[in-house]
N, C-alpha and C positions, 0 to 999 in steps of 0.2 A: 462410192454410192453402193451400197445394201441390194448385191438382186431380188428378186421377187420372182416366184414358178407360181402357175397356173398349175391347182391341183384338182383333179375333176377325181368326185365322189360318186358309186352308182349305189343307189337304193330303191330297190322295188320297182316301179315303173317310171322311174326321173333319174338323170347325169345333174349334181351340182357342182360350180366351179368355187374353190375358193382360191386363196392368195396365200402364197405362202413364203416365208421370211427365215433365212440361218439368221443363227444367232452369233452373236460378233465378241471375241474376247471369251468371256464365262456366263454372258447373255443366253438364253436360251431359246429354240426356234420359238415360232410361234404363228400364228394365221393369222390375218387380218382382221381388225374388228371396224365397227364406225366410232362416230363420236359420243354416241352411247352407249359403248361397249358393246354391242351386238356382231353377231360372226357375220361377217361382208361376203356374201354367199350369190352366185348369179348362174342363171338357168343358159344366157348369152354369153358365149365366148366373146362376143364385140362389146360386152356391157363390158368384162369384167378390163378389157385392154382399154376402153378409153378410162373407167377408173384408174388404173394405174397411169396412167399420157396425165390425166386432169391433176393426180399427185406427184407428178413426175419420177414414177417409181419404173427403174430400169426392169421390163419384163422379160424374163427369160425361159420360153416358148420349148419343150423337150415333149417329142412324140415316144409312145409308149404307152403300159397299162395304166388303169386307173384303179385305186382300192375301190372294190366290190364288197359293203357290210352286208349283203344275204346270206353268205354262208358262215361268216362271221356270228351273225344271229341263229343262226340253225343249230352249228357249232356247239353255241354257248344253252341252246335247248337239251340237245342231242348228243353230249361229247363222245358218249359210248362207238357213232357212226363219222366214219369218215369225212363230212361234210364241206370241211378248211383244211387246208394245209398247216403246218406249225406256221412258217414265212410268214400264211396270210395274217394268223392269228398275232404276231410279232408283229408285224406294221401295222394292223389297227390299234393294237398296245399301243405303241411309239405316237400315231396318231391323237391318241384319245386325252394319249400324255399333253400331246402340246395344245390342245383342244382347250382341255381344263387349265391350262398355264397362260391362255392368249382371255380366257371368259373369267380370269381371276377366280377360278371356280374349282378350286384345290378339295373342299371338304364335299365337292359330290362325289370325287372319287375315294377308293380305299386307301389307308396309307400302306406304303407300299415297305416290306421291310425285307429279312433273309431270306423268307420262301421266297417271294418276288425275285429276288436274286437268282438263286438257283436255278428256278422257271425258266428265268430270259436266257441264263448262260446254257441252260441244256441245248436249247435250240440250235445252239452252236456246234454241238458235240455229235450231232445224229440227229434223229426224229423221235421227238420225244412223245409221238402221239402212238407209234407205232409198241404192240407188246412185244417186240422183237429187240428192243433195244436198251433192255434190259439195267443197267443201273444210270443209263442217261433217256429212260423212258421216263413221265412224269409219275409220279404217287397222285394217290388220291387229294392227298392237302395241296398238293404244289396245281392239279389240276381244278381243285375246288377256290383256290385264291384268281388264278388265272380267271376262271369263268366269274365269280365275282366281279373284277376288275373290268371287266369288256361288259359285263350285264350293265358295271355303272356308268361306261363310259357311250353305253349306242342309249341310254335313260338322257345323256347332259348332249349327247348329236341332237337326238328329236327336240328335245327343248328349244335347241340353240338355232335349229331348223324352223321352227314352230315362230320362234323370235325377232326374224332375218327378213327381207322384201328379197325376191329372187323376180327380176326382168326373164323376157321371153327367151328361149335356149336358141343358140346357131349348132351346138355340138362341137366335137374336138376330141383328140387323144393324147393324153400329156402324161409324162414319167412319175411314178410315184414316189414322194419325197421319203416317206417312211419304211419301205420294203428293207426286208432282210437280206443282209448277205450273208450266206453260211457258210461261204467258202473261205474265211475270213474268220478270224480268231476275236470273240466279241470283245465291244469296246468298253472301257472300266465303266459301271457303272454304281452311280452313287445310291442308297437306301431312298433318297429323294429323287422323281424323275427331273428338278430342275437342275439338274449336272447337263453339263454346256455336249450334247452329241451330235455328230454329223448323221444325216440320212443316209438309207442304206439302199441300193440298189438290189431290185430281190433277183433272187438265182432261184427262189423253189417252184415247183410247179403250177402252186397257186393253188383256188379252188377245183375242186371236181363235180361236185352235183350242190343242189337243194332242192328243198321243195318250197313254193310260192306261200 
């Protein structure tokens, strides 16, 4: 049987939980939806486990951060100011990836081709946000697709937010499926994000500031 993690999202003044699924074989991850396709999203950690007991879906409970989209969004305002980490910026990529793969929802994001490549694999290399790091720091295009891609992907969150019934919160803190590992030599990735990837445990320091 297929685990399932409990992924809590913070945005602005609300934590929401979703449910999240590896993908098995060359299947690719993906988050739980309902029976009308809609992203299966709850404000209660107890809403989201008897969901999974009622589907008999084995849940597997990991304390630890939660992806934080504020600085995320500030980021993609602001890229000149330090607001996100590259990590953070990588796991809501990764995120948004299986987001639009789980809402069948491919053509709200950008297709993704070589600059995308590069993008993901620098993060690997150094900090590509930083101007210190010189031919594994981003360019203008590889930073302009990036912000792109995150602009399309917190546009198909809200939607998919907007779309979803979210029960009363208990709270919780659970590992984030998406995070980057940098310490770690990136994994092959296809021009397409449905190439079958494992989540990443992040190592970076994560966000530093934003403003509200």
């Amino acid at each position: 049987m297929t685990d399932h993690y409990p992924y809590r999202i913070s945005v602005e003044r609300r934590d929401l939980f979703l449910i999240w699924r590896p993908g098995e074989g060359d299947e690719p991850a993906e988050l739980i939806v309902d029976a009308h396709g809609r992203l299966a999203a709850f404000d209660d950690l107890q809403a989201l486990e008897e969901h999974c007991a009622n589907n008999r879906w084995e849940l597997v409970p990991e304390v630890d951060d939660a992806l934080d989209l504020r600085p995320v969004r500030q980021w993609v305002k602001h890229p000149h100011l330090r607001l996100a980490s590259a990590g953070l910026l990588l796991e809501a990529w990764n995120f948004f990836d299986d987001l639009s793969h789980s809402l069948k929802a491919r053509s709200s994001m950008p297709s993704q081709g070589a600059i995308h490549n590069m993008a993901y694999e620098k993060i690997y290399s150094g900090d590509p946000l930083s101007r210190h790091s010189g031919e594994d720091a981003w360019t203008d295009e590889e930073t302009a697709a990036v912000r792109e891609l995150l602009r399309a992907g917190l546009k198909l969150w809200e939607r998919a937010v907007a779309a979803s019934d979210t029960p009363s919160r208990t709270g919780g803190r659970f590992r984030s499926r998406h995070a980057a590992r940098t310490d770690q030599a990136p994994p092959a990735r296809a021009l397409l994000p449905e190439s079958s990837r494992l989540p990443y445990e992040r190592s970076s320091e994560g966000s530093q500031a934003w403003n509200q």
